[in-house]
N, C-alpha and C positions, 0 to 999 in steps of 0.2 A: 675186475678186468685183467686178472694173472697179475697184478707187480708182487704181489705180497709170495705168489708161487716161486716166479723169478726169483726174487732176490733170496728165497730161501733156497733156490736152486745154484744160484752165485757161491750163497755163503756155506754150502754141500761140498762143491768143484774146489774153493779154497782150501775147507777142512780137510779136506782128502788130500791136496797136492802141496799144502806148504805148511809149516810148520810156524805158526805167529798167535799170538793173542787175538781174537774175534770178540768186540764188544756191542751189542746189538739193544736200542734204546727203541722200545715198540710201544704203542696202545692198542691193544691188548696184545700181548706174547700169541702169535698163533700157529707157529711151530715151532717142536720143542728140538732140536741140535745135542747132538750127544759128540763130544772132542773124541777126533779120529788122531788128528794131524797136528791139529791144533789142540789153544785151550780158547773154549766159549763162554763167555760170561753173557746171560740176555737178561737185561733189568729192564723192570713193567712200570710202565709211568704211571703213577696213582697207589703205585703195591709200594715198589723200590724206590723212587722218587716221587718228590711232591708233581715236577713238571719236566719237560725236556729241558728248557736250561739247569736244573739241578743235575738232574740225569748227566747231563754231555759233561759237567764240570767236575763230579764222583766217576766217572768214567777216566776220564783226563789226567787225575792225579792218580788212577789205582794205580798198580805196580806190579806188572803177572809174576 
């Protein structure tokens, strides 16, 4: 129902216009983001982390 378009469309407009760390916690990864602007990190829930609270918590401590 487009969220999954959208928010890859959000997080396009951001990498293009600002300059910040993008960290993106999905099941399953379904677009891949290549750092314009930014830097993008997208970990796969099941690959990279066991779950989303691992996920959000190794996100939280990384350090770009």
């Amino acid at each position: 129902n487009g969220k999954s378009t959208t928010l890859a469309a959000l997080i396009d407009i951001i990498n293009r216009e600002r300059s910040c760390h993008i960290v993106t916690l999905e099941d399953p990864i379904e677009y891949i983001h290549q750092s314009k602007n930014s830097l993008i990190t997208q970990r796969e829930i099941g690959t990279d982390s066991n779950d989303f609270n691992q996920a959000l918590r190794a996100s939280l401590r990384q350090d770009p």
